[in-house]
C-alpha positions in Angstrom: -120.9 -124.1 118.6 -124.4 -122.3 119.7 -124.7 -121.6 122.9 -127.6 -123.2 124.6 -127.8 -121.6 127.7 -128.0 -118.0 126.1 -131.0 -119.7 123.8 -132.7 -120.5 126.7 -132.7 -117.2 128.0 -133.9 -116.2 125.7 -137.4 -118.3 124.7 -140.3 -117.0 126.4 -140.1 -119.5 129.0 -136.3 -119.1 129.7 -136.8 -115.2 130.1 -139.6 -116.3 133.0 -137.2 -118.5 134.9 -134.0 -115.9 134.5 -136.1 -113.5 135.8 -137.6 -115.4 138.8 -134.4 -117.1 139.6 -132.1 -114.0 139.0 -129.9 -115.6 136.7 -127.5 -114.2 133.9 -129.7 -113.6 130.8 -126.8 -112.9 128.2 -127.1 -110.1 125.2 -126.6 -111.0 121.7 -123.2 -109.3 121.3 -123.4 -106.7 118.1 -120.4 -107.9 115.9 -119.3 -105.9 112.4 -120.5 -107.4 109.4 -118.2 -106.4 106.4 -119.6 -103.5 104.8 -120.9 -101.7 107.4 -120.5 -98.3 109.0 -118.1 -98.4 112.1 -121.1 -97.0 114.1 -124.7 -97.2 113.1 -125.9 -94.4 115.1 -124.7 -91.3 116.8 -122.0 -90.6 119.3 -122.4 -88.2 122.5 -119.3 -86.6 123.7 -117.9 -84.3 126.1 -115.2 -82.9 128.8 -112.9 -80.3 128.8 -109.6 -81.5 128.3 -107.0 -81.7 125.5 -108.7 -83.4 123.1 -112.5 -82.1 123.7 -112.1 -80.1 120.7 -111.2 -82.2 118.1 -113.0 -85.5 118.8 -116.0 -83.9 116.7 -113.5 -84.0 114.0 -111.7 -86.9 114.5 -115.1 -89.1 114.6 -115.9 -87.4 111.7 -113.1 -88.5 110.0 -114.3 -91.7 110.5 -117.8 -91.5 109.8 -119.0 -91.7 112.9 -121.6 -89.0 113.7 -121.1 -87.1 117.0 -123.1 -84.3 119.4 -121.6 -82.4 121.7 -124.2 -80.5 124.7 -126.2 -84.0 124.6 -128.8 -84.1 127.0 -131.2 -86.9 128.3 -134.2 -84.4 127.9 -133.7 -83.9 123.9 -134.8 -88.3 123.3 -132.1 -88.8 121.2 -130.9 -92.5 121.6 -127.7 -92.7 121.9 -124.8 -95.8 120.4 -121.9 -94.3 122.7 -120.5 -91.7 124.9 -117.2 -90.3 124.6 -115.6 -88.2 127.9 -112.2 -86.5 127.9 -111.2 -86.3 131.3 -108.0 -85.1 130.5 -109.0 -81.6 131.8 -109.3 -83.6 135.5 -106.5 -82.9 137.8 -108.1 -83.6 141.1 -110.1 -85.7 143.5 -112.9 -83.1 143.6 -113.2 -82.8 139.7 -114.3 -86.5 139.4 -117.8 -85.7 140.1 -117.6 -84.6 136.5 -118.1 -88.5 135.6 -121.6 -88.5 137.2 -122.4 -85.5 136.1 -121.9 -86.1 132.1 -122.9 -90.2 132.3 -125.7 -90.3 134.9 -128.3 -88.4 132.5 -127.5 -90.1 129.2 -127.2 -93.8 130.7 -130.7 -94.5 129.8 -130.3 -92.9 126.6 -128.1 -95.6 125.3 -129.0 -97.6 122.2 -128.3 -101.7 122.7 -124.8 -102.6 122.7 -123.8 -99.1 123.4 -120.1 -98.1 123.6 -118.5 -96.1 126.4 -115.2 -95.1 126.1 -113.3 -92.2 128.6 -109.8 -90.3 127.6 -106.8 -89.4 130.5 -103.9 -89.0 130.9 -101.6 -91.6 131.7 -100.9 -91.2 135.7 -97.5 -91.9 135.1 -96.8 -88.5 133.3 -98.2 -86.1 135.8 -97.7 -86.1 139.2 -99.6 -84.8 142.9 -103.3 -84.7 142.6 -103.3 -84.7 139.1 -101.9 -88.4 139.4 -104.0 -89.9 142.1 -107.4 -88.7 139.9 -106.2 -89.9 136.9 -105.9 -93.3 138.0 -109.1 -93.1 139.9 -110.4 -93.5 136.3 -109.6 -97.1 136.1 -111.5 -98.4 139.2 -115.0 -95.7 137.5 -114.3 -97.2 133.9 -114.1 -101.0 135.0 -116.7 -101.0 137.4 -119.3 -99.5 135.1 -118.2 -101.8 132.4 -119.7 -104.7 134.9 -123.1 -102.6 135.1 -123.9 -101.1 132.0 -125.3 -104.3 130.5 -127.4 -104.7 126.6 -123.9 -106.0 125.5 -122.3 -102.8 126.2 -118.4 -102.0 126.7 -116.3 -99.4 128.4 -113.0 -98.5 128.0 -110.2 -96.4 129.7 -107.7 -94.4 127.1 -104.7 -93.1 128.7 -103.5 -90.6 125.4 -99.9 -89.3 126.2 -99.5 -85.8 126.2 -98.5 -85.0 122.4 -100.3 -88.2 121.4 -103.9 -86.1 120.5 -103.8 -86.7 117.2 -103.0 -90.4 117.4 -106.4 -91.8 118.9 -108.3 -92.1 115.6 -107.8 -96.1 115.0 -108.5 -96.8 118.9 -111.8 -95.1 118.6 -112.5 -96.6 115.3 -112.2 -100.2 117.2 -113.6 -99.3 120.7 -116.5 -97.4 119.3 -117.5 -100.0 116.9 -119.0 -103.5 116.8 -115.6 -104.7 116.3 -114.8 -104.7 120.0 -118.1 -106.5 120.8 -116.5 -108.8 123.4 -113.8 -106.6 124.9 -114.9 -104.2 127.7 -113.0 -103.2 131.0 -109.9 -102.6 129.1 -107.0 -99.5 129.9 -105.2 -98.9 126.4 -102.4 -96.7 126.3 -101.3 -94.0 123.7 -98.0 -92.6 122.9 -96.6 -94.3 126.5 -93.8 -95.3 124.5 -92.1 -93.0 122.4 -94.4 -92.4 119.1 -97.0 -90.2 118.8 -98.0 -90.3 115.4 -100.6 -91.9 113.6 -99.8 -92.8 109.8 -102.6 -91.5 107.3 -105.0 -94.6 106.2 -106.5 -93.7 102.5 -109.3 -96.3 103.5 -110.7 -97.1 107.0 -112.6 -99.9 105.7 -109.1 -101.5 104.5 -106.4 -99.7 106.2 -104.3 -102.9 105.3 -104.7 -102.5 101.4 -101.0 -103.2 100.5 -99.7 -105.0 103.2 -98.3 -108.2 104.0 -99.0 -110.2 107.0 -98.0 -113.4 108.5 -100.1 -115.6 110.8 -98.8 -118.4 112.6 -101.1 -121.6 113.6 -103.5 -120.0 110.5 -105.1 -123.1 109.5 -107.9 -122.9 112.0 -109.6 -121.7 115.0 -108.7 -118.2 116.4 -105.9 -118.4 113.4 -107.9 -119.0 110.6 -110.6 -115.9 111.6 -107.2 -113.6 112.1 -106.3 -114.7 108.4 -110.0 -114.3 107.4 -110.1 -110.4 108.9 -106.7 -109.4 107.9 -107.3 -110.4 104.3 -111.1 -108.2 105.1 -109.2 -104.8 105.7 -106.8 -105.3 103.0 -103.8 -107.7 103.5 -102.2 -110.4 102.0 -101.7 -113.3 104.4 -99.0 -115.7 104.8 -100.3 -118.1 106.5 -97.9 -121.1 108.5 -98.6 -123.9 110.1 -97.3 -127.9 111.0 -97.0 -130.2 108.4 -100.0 -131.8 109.9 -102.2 -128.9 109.4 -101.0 -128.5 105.7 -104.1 -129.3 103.4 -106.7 -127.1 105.9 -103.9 -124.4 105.5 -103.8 -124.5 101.8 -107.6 -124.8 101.2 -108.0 -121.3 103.6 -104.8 -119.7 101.6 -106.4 -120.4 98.3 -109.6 -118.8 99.3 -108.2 -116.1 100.5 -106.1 -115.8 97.7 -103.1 -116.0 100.1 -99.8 -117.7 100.2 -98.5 -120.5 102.9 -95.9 -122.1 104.3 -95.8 -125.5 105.8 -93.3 -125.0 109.0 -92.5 -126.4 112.4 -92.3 -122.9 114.0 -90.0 -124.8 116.8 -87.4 -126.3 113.9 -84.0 -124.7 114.6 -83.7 -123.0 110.9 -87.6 -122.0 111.0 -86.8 -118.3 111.5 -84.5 -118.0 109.0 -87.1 -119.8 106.6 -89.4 -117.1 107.2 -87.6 -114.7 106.9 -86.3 -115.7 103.4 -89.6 -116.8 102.3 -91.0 -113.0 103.1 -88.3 -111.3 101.7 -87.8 -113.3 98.4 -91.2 -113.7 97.5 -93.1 -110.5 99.2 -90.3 -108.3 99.6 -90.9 -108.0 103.8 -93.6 -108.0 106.1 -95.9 -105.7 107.8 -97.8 -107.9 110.3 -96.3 -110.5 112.4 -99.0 -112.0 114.3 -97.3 -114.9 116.8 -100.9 -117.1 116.8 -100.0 -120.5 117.3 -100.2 -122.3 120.5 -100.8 -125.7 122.4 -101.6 -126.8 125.5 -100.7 -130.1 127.5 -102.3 -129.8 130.7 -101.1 -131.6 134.0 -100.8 -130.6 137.6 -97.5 -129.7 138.3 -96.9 -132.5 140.7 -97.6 -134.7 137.3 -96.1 -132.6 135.3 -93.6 -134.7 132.6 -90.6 -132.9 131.0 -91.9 -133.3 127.8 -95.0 -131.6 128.3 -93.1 -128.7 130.2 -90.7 -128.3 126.9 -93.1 -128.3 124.4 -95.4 -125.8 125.3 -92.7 -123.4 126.4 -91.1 -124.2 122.9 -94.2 -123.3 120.9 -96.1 -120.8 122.8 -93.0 -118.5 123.7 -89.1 -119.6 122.7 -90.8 -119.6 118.7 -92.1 -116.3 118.9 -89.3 -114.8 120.5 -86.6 -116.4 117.9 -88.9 -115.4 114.9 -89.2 -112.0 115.4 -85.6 -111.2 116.4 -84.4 -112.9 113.4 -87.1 -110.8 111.3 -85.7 -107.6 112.9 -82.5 -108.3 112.8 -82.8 -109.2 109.5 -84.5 -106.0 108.5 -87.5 -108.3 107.4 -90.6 -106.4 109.2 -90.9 -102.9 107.2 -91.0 -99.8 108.6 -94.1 -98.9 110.9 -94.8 -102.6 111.0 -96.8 -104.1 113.4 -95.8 -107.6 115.9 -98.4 -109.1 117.9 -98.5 -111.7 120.3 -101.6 -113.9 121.5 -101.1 -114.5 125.2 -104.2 -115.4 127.3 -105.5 -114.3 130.7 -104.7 -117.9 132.1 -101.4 -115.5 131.9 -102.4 -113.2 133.5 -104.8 -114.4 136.4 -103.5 -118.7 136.4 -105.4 -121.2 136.0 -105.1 -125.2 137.6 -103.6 -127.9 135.8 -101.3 -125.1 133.0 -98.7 -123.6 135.0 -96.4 -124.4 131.9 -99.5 -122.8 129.7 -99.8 -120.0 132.2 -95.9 -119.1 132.0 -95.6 -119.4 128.3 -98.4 -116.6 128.0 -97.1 -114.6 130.9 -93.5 -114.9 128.8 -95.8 -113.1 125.7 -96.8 -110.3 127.6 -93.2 -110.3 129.2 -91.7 -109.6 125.1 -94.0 -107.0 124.6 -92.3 -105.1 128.0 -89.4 -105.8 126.3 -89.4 -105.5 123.4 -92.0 -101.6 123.2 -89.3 -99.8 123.9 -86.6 -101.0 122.0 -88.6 -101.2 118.5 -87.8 -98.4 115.9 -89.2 -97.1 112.7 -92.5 -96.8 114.0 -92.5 -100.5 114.4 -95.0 -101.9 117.8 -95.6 -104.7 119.7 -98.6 -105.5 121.4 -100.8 -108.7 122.6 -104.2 -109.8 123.3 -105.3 -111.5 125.9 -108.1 -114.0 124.9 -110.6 -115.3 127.9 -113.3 -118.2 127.3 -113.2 -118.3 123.1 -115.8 -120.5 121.8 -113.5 -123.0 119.6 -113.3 -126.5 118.6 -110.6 -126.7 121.5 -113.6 -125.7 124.1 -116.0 -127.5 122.7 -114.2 -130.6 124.0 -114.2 -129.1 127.5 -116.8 -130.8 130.0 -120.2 -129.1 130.1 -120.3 -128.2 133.8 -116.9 -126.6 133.7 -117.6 -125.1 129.9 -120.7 -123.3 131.3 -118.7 -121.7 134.5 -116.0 -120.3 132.2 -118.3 -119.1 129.9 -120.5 -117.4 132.4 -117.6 -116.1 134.6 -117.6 -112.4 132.7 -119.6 -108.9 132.7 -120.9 -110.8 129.6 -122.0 -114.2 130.7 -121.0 -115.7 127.6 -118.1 -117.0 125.6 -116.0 -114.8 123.2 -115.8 -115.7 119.4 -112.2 -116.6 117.5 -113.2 -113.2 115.5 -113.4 -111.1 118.9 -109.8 -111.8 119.1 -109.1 -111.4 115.5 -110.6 -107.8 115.4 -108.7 -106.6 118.2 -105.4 -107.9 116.8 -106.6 -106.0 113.3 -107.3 -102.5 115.4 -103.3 -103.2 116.3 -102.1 -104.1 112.6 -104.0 -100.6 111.5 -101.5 -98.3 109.9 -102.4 -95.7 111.9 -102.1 -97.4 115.6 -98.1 -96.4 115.4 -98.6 -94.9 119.0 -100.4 -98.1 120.1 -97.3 -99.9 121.5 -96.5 -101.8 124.4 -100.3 -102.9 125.2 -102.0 -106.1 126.0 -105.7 -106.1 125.9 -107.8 -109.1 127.2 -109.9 -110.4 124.9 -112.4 -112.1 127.3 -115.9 -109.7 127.9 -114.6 -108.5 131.6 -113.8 -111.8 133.3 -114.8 -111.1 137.0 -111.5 -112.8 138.2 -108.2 -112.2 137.8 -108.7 -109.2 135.8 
């Protein structure tokens, strides 16, 4: 579905009345086509903390060129910045934001990247603590000014967790984040600080097995699509209902299915015997299906209460206990959940929608800290996804929630199935315990 609205801004005539009226004129958002280099262009970076002196080398590593010492007066143009703030340990050092953005913000290429490194407040204490979070309200706010379709981010990287922040700046850095921006990731905050080596960074998932839930469509199908880009081998489930549009994308994606009610009572134990038997385990468990039945509270029948709450949350839950206890998800395997920021901030008319997806993020806390083997949990938070389902959505309210973000403009099913790939990667094993909304910086609730 095109957007029209972002069309019109951008015809000669559309630019005029944006411009007089002082309306949103979206960007076209960069996205990664299949192929490419993670970053067409060059990378500033700088700071003096822990990891100053290896990004070089860890961007490197990735392909991505990087500059240290950049300045606005050499014209370079520039596709991201990159500060470690690490070295920051007090109110008075936070002038060193200005100083290192403020002279290369107009050296930034369209859809430039920003991305800035602490330390998680938690883990130090006194002044330290207080500037350290002080990052979160500099990194959102500039997120909601820097415009072109840019993004910034906040990475909290755990002390001993250095080495561990290749596959985040991989995603962040890259196209393949195009519609998340304003986010705080965290590295090493529970327990592992390791990466895993990837042979491959165009297909760190050459080898692996993943299953996706609700893949016969929509935000499901485009996780299958990306999964099976870097490398996978999907497993694709769905309802009975859904069972020829899950074959046909199986068979293209030279894949294997299952046709399953995710709610039945044996459905966990089919999955997990289907893996097992027929792929030997599972890497990727990625909890994507999901309904909605919409009603005031105050209208709210039983039935529409139940089923949501059985789909959305009580499914996921049961399936991947009965996978772990069962021994089915392989070591440094990876579980994801697809939660929503109606979880996060509400929304009228789905307080049993709203719960269910608060309930995801609630198994992630759970769950981060109990995992072993190098095996994570994390969950994204989608906002305004342009899909069939919104498509049916009237046009006055369609337009407000599409417009409601540092972005003024709806995500795309592959925004969400990139950032739930940047989890899968082999080497995000000190990625746990996150949830990352999907959504372009919605101005509420976020």
């Amino acid at each position: 579905m095109s957007d029209l609205y972002q069309g019109f801004t951008q015809s000669a005539i559309g630019r005029q009345v944006t411009k007089l009226l002082g309306l949103p004129a979206p960007a076209t958002l960069e996205r990664y086509v299949e192929g490419a280099p993670l970053v067409d262009g060059t990378i500033a970076v700088g700071g003096r903390g822990r990891l100053a002196e290896s990004l070089v080398g860890i961007l490197d590593t990735l392909g991505i060129a990087a500059v240290e010492g950049a300045t606005a007066e050499d014209g370079t143009t520039y596709q991201g910045l990159v500060l470690d703030a690490t070295g920051i340990t007090g109110s008075e050092e936070l002038g060193e934001l200005r100083d290192f953005f403020t002279p290369l913000m107009r050296s930034l290429a369209g859809c430039p990247r920003v991305v800035v490194l602490g330390t998680p407040p938690e883990q130090v204490s006194g002044g330290e603590r207080v500037a350290q979070r002080a990052l979160e309200g500099f990194t959102r706010s500039l997120g909601k000014e820097i415009g072109r379709g840019g993004t910034v981010q906040l990475v909290y990287v755990a002390a001993g967790a250095e080495g561990a922040v290749a596959s985040t700046l991989a995603f962040l850095l890259s196209p393949k984040s195009a519609y998340v921006s304003g986010q705080v990731v965290r590295i090493g905050a529970h327990g592992a600080t390791r990466a895993e080596p990837v042979g491959d960074w165009l297909r760190p998932l050459e080898g692996k097995v993943a299953l996706v839930t609700g893949a016969s469509r929509g935000i499901g199908e485009q996780i299958a699509r990306v999964l099976h880009r870097d490398g996978a081998t999907v497993v694709g489930v769905d309802v009975p209902q859904a069972a020829s549009e899950l074959q046909a994308v199986m068979k293209e994606l030279d894949g294997d299915h299952l046709v399953l009610d995710i709610t039945a009572k044996d459905a966990p134990q089919r999955l997990a015997h289907h893996l097992r038997n027929k792929h030997g385990g599972v890497d990727v468990v990625v909890h994507n299906a999901g309904i909605t039945r919409d009603k005031k509270l105050a209208n709210m029948a039983e039935d529409r209460w139940d089923s949501v709450i059985a789909v959305n949350l009580t499914a996921p839950e049961r399936i991947t206990r009965e996978l772990l206890d069962q021994g089915v998800i392989r070591p440094n395997g990876r579980v994801v959940g697809v939660a929503s920021i109606a979880g996060i901030a509400g929304n009228v008319g789905q307080t049993n929608y709203a719960a269910s997806k608060a309930g995801v993020i609630g198994l992630v806390d759970s769950l981060a800290d109990e995992l072993t083997d190098g095996i994570t949990i994390n969950a994204v938070a989608p906002g305004f996804i342009i899909t069939q389902m919104t498509a049916a959505v009237p046009f006055a309210t369609r337009e407000v929630g599409q417009r409601l973000n540092a972005m003024a403009q709806g995500g795309l099913p592959v925004d969400v199935a990139e950032t739930i790939a940047w989890y899968a990667n082999p080497a995000s094993t000190a990625v746990n315990g996150n949830v990352v909304r999907v959504c372009g910086q919605m101005m509420l609730g976020a």
